[in-house]
N, C-alpha and C positions, 0 to 999 in steps of 0.2 A: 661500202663505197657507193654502191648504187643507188643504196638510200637514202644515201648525204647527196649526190648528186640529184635524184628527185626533188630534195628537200627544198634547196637552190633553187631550182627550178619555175619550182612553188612561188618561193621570193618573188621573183622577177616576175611571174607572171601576176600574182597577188599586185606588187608595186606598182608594175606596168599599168593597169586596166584600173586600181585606184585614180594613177596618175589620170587618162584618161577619164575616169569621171567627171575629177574634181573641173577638169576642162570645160566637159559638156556642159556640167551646172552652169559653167561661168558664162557661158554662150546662151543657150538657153535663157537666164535670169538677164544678159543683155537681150533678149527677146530676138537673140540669133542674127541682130546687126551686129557690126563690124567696130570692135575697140579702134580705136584712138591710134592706136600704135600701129595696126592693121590696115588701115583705110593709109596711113603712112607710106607703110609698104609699098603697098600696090599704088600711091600715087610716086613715087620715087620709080617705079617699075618700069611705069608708064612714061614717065619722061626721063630713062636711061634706054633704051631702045635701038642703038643704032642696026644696021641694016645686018652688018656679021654677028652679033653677038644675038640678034634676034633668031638666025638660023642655026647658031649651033645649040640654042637653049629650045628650039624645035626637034632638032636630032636628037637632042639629051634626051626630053619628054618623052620622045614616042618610043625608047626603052621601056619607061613602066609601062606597059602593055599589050595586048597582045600579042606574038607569038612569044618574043625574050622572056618573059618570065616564066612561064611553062618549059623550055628550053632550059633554064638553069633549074626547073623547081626536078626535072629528068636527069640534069647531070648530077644533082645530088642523090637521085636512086641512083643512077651507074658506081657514083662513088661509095653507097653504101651494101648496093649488092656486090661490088668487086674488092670488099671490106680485106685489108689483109691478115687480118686475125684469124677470119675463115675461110678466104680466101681455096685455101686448101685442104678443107675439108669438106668431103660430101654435102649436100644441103637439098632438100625436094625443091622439083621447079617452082612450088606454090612459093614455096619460102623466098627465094633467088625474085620471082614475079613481085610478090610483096613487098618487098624491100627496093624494088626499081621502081613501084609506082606509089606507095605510098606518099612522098613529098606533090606529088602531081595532086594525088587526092585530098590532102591535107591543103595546099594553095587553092583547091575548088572549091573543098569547104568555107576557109576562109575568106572567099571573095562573096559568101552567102551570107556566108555573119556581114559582112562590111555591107552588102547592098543595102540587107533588112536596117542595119544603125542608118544608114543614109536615108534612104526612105524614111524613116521612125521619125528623123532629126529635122529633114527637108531644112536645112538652112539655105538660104541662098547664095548662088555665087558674085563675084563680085561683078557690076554694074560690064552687059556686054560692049562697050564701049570702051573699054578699057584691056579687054582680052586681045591677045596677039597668035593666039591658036585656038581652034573647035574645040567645044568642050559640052557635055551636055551633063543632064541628070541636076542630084543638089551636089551641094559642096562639102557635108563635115560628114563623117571623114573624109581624107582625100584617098581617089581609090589608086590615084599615080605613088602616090607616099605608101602607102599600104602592100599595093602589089611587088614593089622594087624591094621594100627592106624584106618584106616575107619571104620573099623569092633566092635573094643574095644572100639571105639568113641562113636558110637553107641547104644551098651549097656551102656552107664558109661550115655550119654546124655539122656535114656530114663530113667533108672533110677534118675537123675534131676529132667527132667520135671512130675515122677511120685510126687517128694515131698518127695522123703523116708527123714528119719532122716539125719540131715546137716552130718555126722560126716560119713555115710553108700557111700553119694554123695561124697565126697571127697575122700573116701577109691576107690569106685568105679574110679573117675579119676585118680588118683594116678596108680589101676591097670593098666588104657589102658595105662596111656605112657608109663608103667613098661613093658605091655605087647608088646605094638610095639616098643618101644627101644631095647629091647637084640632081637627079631627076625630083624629089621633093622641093628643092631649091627654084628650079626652074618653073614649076608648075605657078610660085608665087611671080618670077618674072614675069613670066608669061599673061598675068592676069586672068588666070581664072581660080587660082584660089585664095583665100585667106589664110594669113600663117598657120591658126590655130586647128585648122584646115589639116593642114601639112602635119603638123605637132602630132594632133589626134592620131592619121595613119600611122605615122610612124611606132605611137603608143600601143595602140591596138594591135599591130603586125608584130610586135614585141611580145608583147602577152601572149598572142597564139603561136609562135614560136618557141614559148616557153611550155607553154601548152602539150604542144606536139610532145618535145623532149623528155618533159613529164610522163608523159601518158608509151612513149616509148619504150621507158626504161619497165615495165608490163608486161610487153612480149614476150612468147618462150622465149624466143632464141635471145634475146637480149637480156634476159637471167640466166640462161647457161652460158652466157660469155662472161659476166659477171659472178657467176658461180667458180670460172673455170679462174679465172684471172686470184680468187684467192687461194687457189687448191696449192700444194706447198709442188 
């Protein structure tokens, strides 16, 4: 099972990060200006604006980043060190420790990968006369798309592999894309990124999240729970 699950895995993260490519190509060979469809956007953006909906797509924003996603990237070690399968069995504090900050180290990581592709890419953002919030750096990936679904991923993925009630897992995914869609979503209101922008992180946050879950299913203790889970 654990190795059908890995395999999975794989999939998505393989699919993901293809998908993702084929993107960059496509930006890139526009020589990293803005398709047709995109300058669309962000002029629709720009002239739908009113005074309330601009501030609550400022409060949505300033979820993807800093403190909140570190904050859920920790409640998903809580939910995976207070795992109820072992819950009740002895465990070394290393173990108990690892398992609480893994997700934390794995969202640091990946904020490395993202920076080095954004530097690497340096697309521009879109024209600052059009922005409705501070924003600095390049634009593809976006690191508000990225850091949100990573983060929400996260908890939603360790709540899964905790086992909670099928209906609790579901709600829980349901929440991440709900909760990195409208902060992705808004960053395009808001004028400072381009969709494809948007797209990208969410791509790239996919793959390393699949990433992660791959490379998790490796660990002792996550082969003797998988060990134990077939034993008769």
């Amino acid at each position: 099972m654990a190795d059908r699950m890995t395999r999975r895995w794989l999939v998505v993260l393989a699919g993901t990060w293809s998908a993702f490519a084929v993107i960059a190509a496509m930006v890139a060979a526009n020589d990293w200006a803005p398709f047709a469809f995109e300058q669309a956007a962000i002029d629709w953006s720009t002239a739908h604006r009113p005074p309330l909906a601009r501030a609550v797509a400022m409060v949505v924003t300033s979820l993807g980043t800093g403190v909140v996603p570190y904050l859920l990237a920790l409640a998903a070690g809580v939910v995976t060190a207070r795992n109820p399968r072992t819950a009740g069995s002895p465990r070394p504090r290393w173990t108990v420790a690892r398992a609480l900050l893994l997700p934390v180290v794995w969202l640091a990581l990946g904020q490395l990968l993202r920076q080095g592709l954004m530097h690497a890419f340096g697309r521009p953002r879109p024209p600052e006369t059009d922005w409705a919030f501070t924003a600095s750096g390049f634009a593809f990936p976006s690191g508000h798309a990225f850091t949100s679904a990573l983060s929400a991923g996260l908890l939603a993925l360790a709540l899964a592999l905790a086992r909670a009630r099928p209906s609790a897992t579901r709600t829980a995914a349901a929440g991440a894309v709900l909760f990195a869609g409208v902060i992705g979503l808004s960053r395009i209101y808001l004028g400072v990124h381009w969709p494809l922008d948007v797209l990208a992180g969410w791509l790239l946050a996919a793959g390393w999240l699949a990433g992660g879950a791959a490379l998790s299913s490796f660990l002792p203790e996550q082969k003797e729970r998988s060990g134990s889970t077939r034993a008769p």
